[in-house]
Structure formats: C-alpha cells, structure tokens
N, C-alpha and C positions, 0 to 999 in steps of 0.2 A: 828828409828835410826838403822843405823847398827851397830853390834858389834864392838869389837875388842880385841885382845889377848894382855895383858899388861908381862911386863919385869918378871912376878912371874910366867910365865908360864916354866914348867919343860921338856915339850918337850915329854911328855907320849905318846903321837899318838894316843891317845883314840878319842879327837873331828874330825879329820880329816876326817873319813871315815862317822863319823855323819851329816856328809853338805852335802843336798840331792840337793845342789846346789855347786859343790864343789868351796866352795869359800876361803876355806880354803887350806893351803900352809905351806911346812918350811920357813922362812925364815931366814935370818942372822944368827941371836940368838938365837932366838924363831919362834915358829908359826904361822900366818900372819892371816888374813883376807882383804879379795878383797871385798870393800865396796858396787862397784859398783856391786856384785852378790850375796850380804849380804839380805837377807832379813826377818833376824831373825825367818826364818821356814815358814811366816805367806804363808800361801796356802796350806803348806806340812802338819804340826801340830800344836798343838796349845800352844808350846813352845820350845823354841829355844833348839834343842838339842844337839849342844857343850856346853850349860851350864847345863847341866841336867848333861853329863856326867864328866866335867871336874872337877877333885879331887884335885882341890887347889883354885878354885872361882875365875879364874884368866880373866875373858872375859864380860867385862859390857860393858853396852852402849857410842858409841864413842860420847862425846858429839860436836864434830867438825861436823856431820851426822845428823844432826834430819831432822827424816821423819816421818809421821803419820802412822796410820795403813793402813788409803786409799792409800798415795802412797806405801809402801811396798807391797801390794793389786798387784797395777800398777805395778811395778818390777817384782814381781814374774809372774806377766801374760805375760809379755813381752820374761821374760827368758824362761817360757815354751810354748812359742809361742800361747799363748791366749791373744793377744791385740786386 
C-alpha cells in the first residue's frame, strides 16, 4: 500500500527530505503523498522512513492503495529504471 499523511499532520518538514522517492509534497493544509511514487521505501530500506521520523504518527497506510510487497518491488524498479 502506499502511505499517506492524515489531517494530524503538523507540517514539521522533517519526512519531506526522508522520500528517497520524493513523493512527498506540501500541500493545501498538510503535507501530501503522490501515491503513484509511494512505495513505502521497499527497494531503498526496510522501513518507511517518513514514519520512522515523523513526531506525531501521523502517516499509515492509505487503505484506498493496497498493493503487495511484489508490486511495490515493481514501482520502485520502474521508478528507478530497473524494470
């Protein structure tokens, strides 16, 4: 699944620079997540680290996104041009 940044998010800018996929973004309110470049780290680490660093637990799985680990696999290979 990809992530996503829910309404408790404070706007800290600490995960932004954490997305070795920058999939991450201000938006409106809060800070965003781009699903389609989400891929919860898998290929870079082996945990998502806007959640590692984010100081209010504000970023779970979008349940509207379920994807496996094989395809987040496929994403990330695609995005760094290993398909």
């Amino acid at each position: 699944m990809a992530l996503m940044i829910t309404d408790e998010c404070i706007n800290c800018d600490v995960c932004e620079p954490e997305c070795p996929n920058d999939a991450i973004y201000p938006g409106e309110e809060v800070y965003e997540i781009n699903p389609d470049l989400c891929t919860e780290c898998v290929g870079h680490f082996e945990t998502s680290q806007c959640v590692e660093v984010c100081p209010v637990d504000c970023i779970p799985l979008d349940p509207d996104r379920p994807e496996t680990q094989d395809e987040l696999l496929l994403k990330y290979q695609r995005l760094v041009g290993n398909s």
